[in-house]
C-alpha positions as CSV (number, residue, x, y, z in Angstrom):
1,X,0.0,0.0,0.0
2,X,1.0,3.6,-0.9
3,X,1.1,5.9,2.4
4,X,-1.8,8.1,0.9
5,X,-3.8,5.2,0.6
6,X,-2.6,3.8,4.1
7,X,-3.5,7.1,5.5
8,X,-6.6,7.2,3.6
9,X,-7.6,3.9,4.9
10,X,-6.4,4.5,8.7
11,X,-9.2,7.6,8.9
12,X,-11.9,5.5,7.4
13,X,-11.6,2.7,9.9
14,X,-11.0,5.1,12.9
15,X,-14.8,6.3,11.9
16,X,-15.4,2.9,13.1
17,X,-14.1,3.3,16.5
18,X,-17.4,4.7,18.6
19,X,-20.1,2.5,19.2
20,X,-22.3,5.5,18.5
21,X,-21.2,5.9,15.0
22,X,-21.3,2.4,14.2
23,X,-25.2,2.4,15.9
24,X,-25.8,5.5,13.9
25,X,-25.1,3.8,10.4
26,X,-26.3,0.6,11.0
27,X,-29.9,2.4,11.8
28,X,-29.7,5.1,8.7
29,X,-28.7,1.8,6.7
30,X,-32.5,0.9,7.2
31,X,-32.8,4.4,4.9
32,X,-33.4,8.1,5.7
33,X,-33.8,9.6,9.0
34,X,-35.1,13.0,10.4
35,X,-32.0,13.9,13.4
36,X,-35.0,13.7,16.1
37,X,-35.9,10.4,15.1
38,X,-32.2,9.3,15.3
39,X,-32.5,10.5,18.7
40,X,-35.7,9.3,19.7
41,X,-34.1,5.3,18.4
42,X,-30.7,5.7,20.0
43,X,-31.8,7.3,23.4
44,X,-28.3,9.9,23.1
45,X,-28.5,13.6,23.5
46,X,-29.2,15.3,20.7
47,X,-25.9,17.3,20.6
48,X,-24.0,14.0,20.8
49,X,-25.8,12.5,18.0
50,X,-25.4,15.9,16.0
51,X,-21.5,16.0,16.7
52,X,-21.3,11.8,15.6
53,X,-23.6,12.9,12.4
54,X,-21.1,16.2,12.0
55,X,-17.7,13.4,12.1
56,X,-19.4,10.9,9.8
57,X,-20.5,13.8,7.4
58,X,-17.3,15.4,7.0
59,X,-15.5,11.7,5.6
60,X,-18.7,11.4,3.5
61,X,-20.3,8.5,5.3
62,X,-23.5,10.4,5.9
63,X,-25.2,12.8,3.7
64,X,-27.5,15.7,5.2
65,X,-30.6,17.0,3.6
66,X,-32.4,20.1,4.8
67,X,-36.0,18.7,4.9
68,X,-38.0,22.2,6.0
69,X,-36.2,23.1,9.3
70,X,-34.9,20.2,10.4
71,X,-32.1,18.0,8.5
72,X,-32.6,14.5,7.1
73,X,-29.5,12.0,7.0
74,X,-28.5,8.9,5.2
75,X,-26.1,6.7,3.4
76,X,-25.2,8.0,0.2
77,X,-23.3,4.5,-0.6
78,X,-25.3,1.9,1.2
79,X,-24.6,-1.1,-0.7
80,X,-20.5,-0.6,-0.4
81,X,-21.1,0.1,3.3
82,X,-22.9,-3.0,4.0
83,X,-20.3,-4.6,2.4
84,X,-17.7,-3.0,4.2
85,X,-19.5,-3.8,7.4
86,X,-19.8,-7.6,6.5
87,X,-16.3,-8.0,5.6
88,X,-15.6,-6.4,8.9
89,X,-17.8,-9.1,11.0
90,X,-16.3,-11.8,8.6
91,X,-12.6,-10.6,9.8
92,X,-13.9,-10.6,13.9
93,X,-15.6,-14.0,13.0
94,X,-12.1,-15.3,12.2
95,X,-9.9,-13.6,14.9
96,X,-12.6,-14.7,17.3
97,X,-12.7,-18.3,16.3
98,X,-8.8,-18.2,16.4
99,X,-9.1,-18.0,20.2
């Protein structure tokens, strides 16, 4: 691997290191969600859940869509991050069943 594309790589799979972001895209992965409904589903503060939505928005995870006032989010890419999610439970699976 290149060093761009290691460093590339290390920032995506530190998106992966709070629970709450994983929560957060495994539940948009079911499709769009209003912020207060994210909320409502994950039982967090709403200015935690904003700030996870703000990290996974900035590396293009999440997209944001003003719907009126309020701000709908989703997964721009969903099939490549279900993927990506499998191949990561595939890869615990093994280290797990090393043990």
């Amino acid at each position: 691997m290149e060093r761009s594309e290691i460093e590339s790589f290390s920032k995506l799979a530190g998106l992966f290191t709070s629970q709450l972001r994983i929560r957060i895209v495994d539940l948009l992965l079911n499709g769009p969600m209003m912020v207060n409904k994210i909320v409502m589903e994950l039982k967090e503060p709403q200015a935690v859940i904003s700030k996870q939505l703000g990290i996974l928005k900035d590396a293009g995870i999440v997209g944001c869509y003003p719907q009126g006032r309020c701000r709908q989010y989703e997964i721009p890419h969903p099939e490549q991050t279900r993927k990506l999610i499998k191949k990561f439970s595939e890869l615990l699976k093994t280290i797990e069943n090393q043990n």
